[in-house]
N, C-alpha and C positions, 0 to 999 in steps of 0.2 A: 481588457488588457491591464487595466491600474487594479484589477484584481490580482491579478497574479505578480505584477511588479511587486505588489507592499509582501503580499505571503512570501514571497523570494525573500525579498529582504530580512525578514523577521525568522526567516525559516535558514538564511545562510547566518545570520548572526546566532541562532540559537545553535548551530553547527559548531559556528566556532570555538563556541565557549564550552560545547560538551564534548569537543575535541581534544579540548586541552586538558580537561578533568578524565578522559580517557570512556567517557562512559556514553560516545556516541550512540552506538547499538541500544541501549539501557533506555535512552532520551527514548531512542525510537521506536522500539514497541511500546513505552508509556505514552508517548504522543498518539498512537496507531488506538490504545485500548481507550486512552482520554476523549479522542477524535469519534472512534466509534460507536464510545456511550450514547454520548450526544447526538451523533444520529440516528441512532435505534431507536429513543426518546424524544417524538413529537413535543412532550409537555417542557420536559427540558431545554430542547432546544429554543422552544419558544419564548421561556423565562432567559436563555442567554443571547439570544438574537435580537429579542422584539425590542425596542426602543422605550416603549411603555414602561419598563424596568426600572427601576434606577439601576446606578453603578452599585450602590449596597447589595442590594439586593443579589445585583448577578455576582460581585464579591463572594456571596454568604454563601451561592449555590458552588460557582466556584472551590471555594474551599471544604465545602462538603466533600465535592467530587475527589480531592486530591484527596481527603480522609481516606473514601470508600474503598481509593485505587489500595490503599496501603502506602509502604515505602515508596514512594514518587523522588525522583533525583530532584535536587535540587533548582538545580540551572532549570529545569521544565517546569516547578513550582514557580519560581517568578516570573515564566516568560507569562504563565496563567498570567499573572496578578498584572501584569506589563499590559496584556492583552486587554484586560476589562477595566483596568484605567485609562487605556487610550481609546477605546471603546471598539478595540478591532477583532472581536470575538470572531464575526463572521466572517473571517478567513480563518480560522480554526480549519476546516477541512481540507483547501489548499496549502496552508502552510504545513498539516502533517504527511501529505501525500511530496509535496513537493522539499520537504526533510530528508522523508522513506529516500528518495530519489537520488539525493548528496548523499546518504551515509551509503545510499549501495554501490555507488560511481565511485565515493571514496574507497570504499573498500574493495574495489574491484570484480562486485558480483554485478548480476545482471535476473529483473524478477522474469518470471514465466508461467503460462498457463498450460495444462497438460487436459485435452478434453477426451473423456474415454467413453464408451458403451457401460459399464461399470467401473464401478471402485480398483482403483488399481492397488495392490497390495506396497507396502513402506519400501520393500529390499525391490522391485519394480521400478517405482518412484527416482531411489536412490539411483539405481541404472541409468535409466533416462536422463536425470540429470549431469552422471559422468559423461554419458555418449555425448550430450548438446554443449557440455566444458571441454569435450575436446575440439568440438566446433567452432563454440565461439571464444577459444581460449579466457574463457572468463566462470570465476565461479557461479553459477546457476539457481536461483533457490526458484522451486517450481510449487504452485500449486494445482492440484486437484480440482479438474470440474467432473462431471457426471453428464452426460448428453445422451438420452436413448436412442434420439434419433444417430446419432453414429453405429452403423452396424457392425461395425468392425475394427481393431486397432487405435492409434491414435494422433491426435493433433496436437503440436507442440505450441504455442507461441511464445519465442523470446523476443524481447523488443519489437522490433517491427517486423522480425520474420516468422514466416509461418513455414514449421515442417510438418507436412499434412501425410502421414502415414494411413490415411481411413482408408476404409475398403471402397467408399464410394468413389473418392477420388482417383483410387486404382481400376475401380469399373470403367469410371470415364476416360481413363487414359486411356484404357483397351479397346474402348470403344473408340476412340476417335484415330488408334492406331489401326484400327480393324476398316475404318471408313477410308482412310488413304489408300488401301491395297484396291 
């Protein structure tokens, strides 16, 4: 729980300050792409986690990293630098997940998963997302899973609800409406 207390914290101040530069969204996919480097990267992760390190050190990798990204906002440049001088690297992963979460509440979107039998096509996608915005009168940004075992149609989840459109689920209804007769 003091895990996710300190990422809030650090994770609602870097909000506010890229809220005022107007460039919240900006903060938030570089925090999302910064975040994910590092965990795709066993080696890296481990030169900015493990303690073994100095603070130099993970400094140097650090700034490497904001090099690679390219143009990095600012405000997300020094919360880096803020981070591996107080040695809070690792809430790195919660604080950009729980960021992602304020900028989408701010903004009044809500995320979702869409799981299908195959690939669903872009103008598909975009559908489903208007259908589940008029739902949950909130704008929708959804992503794409791929599931074969789904035989048929699809599973939505936004937030914590699930619109289960599959075929399986539609079998079982029938089935169990079939079993009360």
């Amino acid at each position: 729980m003091v895990n996710v207390s300190i990422a809030r914290r650090y994770a609602r101040a870097l909000l506010d300050v890229a809220t005022e530069a107007g460039r919240a969204d900006a903060v938030s996919e570089q925090l999302t792409s910064f975040s994910s480097a590092v965990g795709q990267n066993r080696e890296l992760a481990d030169v900015l986690f493990n303690p073994a390190y100095s603070r130099e050190q993970r400094a140097r990798v650090v700034e490497s990293l904001l090099k690679a990204l390219g143009q990095v906002e600012p405000v997300l440049a020094n919360t880096m630098r803020l981070l591996v001088d107080r040695n809070r690297l690792g809430y790195l992963p919660d604080i950009a997940r729980l960021y992602r979460d304020m900028v989408d509440a701010q903004a009044g979107r809500l995320r979702g998963h869409v799981t299908s039998a195959i690939p669903l096509a872009n103008d598909t996608l975009q559908s489903l997302a208007g259908t589940l915005k008029q739902l949950t009168q909130r704008n929708v940004v959804l992503e794409a899973r791929v599931d074969p075992s789904v035989l048929g149609g699809v599973a939505a989840q936004v937030g914590s609800t699930l619109y289960d459109g599959t075929l399986r689920t539609q079998l079982e209804q029938l089935r169990r409406e079939l079993k009360q007769r």
